[in-house]
C-alpha positions as a Markdown table, in Angstrom:
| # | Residue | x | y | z |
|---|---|---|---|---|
| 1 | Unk | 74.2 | 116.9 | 44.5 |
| 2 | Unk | 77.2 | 115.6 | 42.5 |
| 3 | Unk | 77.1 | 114.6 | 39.0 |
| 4 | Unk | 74.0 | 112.5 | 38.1 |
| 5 | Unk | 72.3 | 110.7 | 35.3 |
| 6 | Unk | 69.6 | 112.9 | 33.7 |
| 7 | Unk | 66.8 | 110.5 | 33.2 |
| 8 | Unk | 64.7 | 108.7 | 35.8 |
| 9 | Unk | 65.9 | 104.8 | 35.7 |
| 10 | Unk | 62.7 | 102.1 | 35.3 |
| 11 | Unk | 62.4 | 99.3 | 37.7 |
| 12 | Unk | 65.9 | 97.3 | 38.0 |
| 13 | Unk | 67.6 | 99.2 | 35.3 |
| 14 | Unk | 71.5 | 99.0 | 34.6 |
| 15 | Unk | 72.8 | 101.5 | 32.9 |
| 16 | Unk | 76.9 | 102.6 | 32.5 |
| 17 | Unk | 78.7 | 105.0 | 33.8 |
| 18 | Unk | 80.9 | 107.6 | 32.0 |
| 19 | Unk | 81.7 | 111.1 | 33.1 |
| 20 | Unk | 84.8 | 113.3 | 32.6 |
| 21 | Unk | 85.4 | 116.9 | 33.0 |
| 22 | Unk | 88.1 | 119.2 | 33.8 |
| 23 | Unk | 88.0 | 121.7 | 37.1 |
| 24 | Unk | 90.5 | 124.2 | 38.0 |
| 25 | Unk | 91.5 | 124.4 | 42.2 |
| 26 | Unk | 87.8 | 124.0 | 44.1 |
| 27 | Unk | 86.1 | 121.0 | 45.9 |
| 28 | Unk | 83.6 | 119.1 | 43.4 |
| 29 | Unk | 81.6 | 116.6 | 43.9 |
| 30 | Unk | 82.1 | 114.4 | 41.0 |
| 31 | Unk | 79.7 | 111.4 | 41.4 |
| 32 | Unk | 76.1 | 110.9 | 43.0 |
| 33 | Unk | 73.5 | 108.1 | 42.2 |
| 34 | Unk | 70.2 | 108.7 | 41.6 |
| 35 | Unk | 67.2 | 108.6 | 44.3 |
| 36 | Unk | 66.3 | 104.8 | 44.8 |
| 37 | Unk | 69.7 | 103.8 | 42.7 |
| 38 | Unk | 73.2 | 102.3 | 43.6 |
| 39 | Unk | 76.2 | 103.0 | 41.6 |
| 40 | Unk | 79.3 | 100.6 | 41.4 |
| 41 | Unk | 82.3 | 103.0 | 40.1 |
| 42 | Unk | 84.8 | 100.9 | 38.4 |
| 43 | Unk | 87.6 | 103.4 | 37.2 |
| 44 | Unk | 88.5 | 106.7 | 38.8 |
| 45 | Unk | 91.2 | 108.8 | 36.4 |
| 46 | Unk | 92.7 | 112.4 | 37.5 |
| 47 | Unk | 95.7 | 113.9 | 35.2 |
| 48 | Unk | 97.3 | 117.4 | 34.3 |
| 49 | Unk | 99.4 | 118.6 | 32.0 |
| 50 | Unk | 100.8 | 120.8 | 34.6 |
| 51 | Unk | 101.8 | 120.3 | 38.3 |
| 52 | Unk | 99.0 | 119.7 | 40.6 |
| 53 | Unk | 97.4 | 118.1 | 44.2 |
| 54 | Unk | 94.5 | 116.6 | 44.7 |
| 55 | Unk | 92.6 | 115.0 | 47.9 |
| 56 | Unk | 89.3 | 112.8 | 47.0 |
| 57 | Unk | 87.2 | 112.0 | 49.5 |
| 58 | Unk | 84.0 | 109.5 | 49.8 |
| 59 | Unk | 81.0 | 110.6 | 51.7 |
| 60 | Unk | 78.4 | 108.1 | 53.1 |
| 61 | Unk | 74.8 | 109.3 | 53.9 |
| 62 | Unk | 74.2 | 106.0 | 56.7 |
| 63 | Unk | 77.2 | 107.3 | 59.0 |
| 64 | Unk | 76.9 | 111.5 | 57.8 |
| 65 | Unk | 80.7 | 110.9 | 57.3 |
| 66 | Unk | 83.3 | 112.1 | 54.8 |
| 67 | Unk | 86.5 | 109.9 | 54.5 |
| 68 | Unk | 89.5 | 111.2 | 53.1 |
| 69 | Unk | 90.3 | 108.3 | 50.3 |
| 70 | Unk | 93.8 | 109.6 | 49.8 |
| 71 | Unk | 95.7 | 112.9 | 48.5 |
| 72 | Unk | 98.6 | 113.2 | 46.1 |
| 73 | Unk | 101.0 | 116.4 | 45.0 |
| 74 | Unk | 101.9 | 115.3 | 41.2 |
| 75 | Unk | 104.6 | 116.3 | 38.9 |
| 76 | Unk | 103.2 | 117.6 | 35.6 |
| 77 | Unk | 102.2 | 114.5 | 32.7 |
| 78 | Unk | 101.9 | 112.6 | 36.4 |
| 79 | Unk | 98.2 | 110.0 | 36.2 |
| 80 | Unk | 96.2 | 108.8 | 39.1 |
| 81 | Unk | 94.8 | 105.6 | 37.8 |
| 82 | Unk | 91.9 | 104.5 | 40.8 |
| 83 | Unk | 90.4 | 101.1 | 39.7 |
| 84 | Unk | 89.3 | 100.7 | 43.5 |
| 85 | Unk | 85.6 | 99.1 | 43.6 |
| 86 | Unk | 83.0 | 102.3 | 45.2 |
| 87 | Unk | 79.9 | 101.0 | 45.8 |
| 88 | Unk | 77.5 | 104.1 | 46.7 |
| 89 | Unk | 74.2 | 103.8 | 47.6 |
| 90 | Unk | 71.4 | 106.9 | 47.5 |
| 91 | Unk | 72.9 | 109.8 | 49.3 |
| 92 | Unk | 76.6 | 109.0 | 49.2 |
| 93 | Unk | 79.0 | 110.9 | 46.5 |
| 94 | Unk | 82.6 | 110.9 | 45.7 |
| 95 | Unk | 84.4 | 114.6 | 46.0 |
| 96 | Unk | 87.3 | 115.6 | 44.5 |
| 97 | Unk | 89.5 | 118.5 | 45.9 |
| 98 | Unk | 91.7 | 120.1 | 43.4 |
| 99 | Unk | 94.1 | 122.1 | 45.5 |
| 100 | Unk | 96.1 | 123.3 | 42.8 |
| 101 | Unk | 96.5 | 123.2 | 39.7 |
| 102 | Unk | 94.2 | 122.1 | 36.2 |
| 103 | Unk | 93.1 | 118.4 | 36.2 |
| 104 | Unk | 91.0 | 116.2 | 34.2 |
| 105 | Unk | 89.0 | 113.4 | 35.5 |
| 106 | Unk | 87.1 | 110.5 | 34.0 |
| 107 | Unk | 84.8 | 108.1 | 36.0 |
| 108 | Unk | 83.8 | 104.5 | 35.0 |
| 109 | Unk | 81.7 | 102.4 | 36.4 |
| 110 | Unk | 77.3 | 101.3 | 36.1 |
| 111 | Unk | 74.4 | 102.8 | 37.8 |
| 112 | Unk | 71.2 | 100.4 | 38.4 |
| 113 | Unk | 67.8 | 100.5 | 40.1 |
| 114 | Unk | 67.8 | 99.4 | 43.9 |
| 115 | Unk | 65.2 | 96.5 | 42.5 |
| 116 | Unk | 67.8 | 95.2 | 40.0 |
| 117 | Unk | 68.0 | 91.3 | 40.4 |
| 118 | Unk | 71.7 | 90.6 | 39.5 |
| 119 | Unk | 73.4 | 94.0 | 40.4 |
| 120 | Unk | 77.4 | 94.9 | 38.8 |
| 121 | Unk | 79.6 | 94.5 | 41.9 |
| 122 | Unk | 83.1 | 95.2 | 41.5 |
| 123 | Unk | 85.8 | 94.1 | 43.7 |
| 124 | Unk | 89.6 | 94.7 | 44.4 |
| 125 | Unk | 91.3 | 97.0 | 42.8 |
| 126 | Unk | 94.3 | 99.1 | 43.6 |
| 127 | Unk | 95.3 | 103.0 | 42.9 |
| 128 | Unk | 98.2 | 103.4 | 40.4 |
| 129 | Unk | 100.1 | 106.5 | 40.2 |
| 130 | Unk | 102.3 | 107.1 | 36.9 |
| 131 | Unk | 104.9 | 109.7 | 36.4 |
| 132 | Unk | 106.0 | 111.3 | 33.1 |
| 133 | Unk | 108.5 | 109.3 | 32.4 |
| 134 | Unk | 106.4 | 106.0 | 32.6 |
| 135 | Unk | 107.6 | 104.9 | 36.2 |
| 136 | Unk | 104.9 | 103.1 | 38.0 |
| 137 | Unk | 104.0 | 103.6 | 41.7 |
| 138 | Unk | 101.7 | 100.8 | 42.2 |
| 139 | Unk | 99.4 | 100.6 | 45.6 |
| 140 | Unk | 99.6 | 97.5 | 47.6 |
| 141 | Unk | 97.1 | 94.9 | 46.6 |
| 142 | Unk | 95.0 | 92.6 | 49.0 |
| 143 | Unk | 96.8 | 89.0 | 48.1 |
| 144 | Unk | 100.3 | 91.7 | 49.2 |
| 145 | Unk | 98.8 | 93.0 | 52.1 |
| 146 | Unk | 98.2 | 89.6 | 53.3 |
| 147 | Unk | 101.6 | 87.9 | 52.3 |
| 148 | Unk | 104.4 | 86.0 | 53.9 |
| 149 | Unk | 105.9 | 87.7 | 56.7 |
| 150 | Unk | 109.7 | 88.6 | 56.1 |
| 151 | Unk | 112.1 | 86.9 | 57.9 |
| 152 | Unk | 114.8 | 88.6 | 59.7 |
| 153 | Unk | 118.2 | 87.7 | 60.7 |
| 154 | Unk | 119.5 | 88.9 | 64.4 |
| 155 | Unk | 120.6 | 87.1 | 67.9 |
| 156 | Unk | 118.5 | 86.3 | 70.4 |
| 157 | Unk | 120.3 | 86.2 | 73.7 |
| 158 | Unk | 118.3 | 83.9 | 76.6 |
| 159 | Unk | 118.5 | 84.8 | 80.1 |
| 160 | Unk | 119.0 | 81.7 | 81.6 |
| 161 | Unk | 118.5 | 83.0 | 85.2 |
| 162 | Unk | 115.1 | 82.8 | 84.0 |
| 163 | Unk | 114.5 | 79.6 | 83.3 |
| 164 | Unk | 112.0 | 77.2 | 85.2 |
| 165 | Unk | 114.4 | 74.3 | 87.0 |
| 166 | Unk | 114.0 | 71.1 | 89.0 |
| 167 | Unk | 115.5 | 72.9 | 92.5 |
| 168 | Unk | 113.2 | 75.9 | 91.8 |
| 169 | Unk | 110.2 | 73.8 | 91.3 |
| 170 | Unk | 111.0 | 72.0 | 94.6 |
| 171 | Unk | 111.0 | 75.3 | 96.1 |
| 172 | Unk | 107.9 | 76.2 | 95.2 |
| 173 | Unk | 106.7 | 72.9 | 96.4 |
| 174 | Unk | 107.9 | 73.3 | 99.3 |
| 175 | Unk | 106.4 | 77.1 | 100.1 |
| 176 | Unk | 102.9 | 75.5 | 98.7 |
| 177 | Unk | 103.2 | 72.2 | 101.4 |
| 178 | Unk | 103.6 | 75.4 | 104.3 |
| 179 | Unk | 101.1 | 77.2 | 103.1 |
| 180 | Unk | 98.5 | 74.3 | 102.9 |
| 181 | Unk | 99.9 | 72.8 | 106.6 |
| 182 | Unk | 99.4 | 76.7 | 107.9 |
| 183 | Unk | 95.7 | 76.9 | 106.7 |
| 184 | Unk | 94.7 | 73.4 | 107.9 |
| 185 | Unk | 96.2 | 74.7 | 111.6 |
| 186 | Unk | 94.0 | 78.0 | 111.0 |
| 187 | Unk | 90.9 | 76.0 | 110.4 |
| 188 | Unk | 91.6 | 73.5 | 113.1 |
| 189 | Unk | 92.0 | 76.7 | 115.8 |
| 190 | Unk | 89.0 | 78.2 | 114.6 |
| 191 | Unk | 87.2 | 74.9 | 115.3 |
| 192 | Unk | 88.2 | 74.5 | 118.5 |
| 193 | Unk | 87.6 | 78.4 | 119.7 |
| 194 | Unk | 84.4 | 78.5 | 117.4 |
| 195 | Unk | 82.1 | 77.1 | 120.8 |
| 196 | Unk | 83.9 | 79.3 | 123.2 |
| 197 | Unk | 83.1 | 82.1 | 121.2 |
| 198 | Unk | 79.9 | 81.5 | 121.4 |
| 199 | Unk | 79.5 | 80.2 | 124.9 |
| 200 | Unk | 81.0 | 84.0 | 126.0 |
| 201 | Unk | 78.3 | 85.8 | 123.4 |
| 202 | Unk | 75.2 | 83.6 | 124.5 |
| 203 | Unk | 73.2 | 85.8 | 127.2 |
| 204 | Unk | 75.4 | 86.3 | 130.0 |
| 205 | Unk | 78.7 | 84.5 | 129.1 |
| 206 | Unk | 79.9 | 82.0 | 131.3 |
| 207 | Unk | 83.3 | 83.5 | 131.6 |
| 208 | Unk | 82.1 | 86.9 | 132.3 |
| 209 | Unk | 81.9 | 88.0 | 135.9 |
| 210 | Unk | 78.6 | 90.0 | 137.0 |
| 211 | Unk | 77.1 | 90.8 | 139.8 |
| 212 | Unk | 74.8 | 88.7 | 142.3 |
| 213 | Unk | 71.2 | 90.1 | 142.6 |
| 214 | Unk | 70.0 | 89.9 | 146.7 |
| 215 | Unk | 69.3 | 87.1 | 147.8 |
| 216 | Unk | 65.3 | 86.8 | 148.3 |
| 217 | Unk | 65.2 | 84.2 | 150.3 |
| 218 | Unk | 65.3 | 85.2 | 153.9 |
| 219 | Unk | 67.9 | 83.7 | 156.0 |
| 220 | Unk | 67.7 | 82.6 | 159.9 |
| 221 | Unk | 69.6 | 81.5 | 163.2 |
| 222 | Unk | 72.6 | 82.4 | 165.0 |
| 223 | Unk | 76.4 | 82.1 | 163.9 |
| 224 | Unk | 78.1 | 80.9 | 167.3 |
| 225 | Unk | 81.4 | 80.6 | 166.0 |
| 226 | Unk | 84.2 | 82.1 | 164.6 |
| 227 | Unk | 84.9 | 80.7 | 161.5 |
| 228 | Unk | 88.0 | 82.5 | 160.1 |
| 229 | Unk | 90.5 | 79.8 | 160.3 |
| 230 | Unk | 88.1 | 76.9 | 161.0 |
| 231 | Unk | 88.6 | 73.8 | 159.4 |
| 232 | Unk | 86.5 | 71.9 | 156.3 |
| 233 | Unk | 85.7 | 68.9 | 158.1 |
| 234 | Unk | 85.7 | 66.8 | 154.5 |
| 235 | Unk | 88.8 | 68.0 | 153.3 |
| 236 | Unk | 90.7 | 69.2 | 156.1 |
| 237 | Unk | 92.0 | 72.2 | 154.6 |
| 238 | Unk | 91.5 | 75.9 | 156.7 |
| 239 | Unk | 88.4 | 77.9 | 155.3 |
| 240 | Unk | 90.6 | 80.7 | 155.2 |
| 241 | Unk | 92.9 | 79.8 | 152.7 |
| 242 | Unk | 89.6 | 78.6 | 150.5 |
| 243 | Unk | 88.7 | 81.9 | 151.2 |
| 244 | Unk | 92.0 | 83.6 | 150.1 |
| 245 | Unk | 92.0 | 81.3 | 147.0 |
| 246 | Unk | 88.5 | 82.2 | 145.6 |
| 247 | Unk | 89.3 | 86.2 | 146.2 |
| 248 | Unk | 92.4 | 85.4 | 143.7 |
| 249 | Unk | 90.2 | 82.9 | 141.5 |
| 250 | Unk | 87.9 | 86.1 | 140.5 |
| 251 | Unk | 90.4 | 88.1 | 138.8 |
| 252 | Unk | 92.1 | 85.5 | 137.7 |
| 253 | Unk | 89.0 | 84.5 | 136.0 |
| 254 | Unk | 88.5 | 88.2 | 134.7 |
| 255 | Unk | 91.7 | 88.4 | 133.0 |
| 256 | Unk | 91.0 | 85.0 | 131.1 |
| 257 | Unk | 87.8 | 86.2 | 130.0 |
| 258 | Unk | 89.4 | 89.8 | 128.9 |
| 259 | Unk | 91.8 | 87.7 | 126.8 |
| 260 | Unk | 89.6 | 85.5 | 124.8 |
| 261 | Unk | 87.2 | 87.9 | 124.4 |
C-alpha cells in the first residue's frame, strides 16, 4: 500500500526519504513505511502549473482512522509547502486527494528499522501556502498559538444592586440565628414527645382505652343500700358526681390519646 522503499531494511537501519511524482484528479496514497519500519516525513510539497484542489489526509492503523490533514483550492503557480513533522509507524500512510486539476508532489523525510537505537524525530513545523506572485500565507506556529492574549478596550458597567454589604450580611445573620433557634426548639420537642411515643406503641399503650376482660374472681354478699347519691365518707363528695366525672374522664381520655397518636 502507498509508496514504499523497494529493499528490505537490516536491523536499525536509517535510510532517507525522497519521492515525487505527478497525478492527475484521483485519491493516492503517497507514503507507506515498510513492515517492522517507522518513517519520520520531514517535507511535504504539492504545486501546479494550473489551477487545482487538493485534500491530504493521514491514516493511522492503531485507531483504523483517516484524518483529514487539511484541503486547499489553489490558483495556478500557487505551492503548498508542508514541513509538518509525520511520524508513521507500520500500517499508517499519508493520501493525497487531487480533486482537480495536475499536481506535483515531493516527499522528504528518513525511514529506519523499528530496532534503530537513536531514531530521526522531527518536530514543529508549520504548512506554508505561496501564491504566484510570491505572497505568503503562513500557518500558525506553536510558540503563536500559545501567545499573549490581546487586550481589548470596552466598558464594563457593575451592577451595584449586586454587591455583598454590611446591612445585607446582617440579614443573613439574622435568618441563620432563626433558623438555628427553630431547629434547637424541633430537637427539644422531639425529646420531650420521644417517651410518650413510645409509652403509647409499647403493648397496650397506656393512653389507649380497651376493654376489661370478666372478672374471674367470683364475688359475694348482699348490696343493702342504695348508693346513687351516697356519700364518700373520706372525702365527703357524692358518689354520683364521681360517677358522672369518670363517664366524662373516658372520652376525654380518648380524644387525648386520638391526638398524640
Amino acid at each position: 500500500m502507498g509508496i514504499k522503499m523497494s529493499t528490505a531494511f537490516t536491523n536499525g537501519e536509517v535510510r532517507p526519504i525522497s519521492v515525487q511524482s505527478t497525478v492527475v484528479a484521483g485519491s493516492y496514497n503517497i507514503y507507506a513505511p515498510q513492515k517492522d519500519n517507522r518513517a519520520s516525513i520531514s517535507s511535504v510539497n504539492i504545486n501546479s502549473t494550473g489551477a487545482f484542489a487538493i485534500s491530504l489526509y493521514r491514516y493511522t492503523a492503531l485507531t483504523n482512522k483517516k484524518v483529514l490533514l487539511y484541503t486547499f483550492s489553489l490558483s495556478a503557480g500557487s505551492v503548498i509547502d508542508d514541513s509538518t513533522a509525520y511520524h508513521l509507524i507500520e500500517g499508517d500512510f499519508l493520501t493525497l486527494v487531487v480533486l482537480s486539476g495536475t499536481v506535483n508532489y515531493s516527499i522528504e523525510g528518513q525511514e529506519y528499522q523499528k530496532n534503530c537505537i537513536n531514531p530521526p524525530f522531527g518536530s514543529g513545523g508549520t504548512v506554508n501556502i505561496v501564491s504566484p506572485g510570491g505572497s505568503s500565507f503562513e500557518g500558525l506556529t506553536n510558540a503563536e498559538l500559545r501567545a499573549e492574549p490581546v487586550p481589548i478596550s470596552g466598558t464594563v458597567t457593575v451592577d451595584t444592586s449586586l454587591l455583598a454589604t454590611s446591612e445585607k450580611q446582617n440579614e443573613q445573620t439574622a435568618l441563620i440565628t432563626t433558623l438555628n433557634s427553630l431547629i434547637e426548639t424541633n430537637n427539644y420537642l422531639i425529646g420531650l414527645l420521644a417517651p410518650l411515643a413510645g409509652a403509647m406503641n409499647s403493648g397496650n399503650p397506656a393512653l389507649r382505652t380497651f376493654p376489661i376482660a370478666s372478672v374471674s374472681t367470683a364475688v359475694t354478699g348482699t348490696v343493702t343500700a342504695t348508693v346513687a347519691n351516697a356519700t364518700i365518707a373520706t372525702f365527703g363528695i357524692p358518689a354520683s358526681v364521681i360517677g358522672n366525672n369518670q363517664v366524662n374522664l373516658l372520652p376525654a381520655l380518648s380524644n387525648i390519646n386520638n391526638m398524640t397518636a
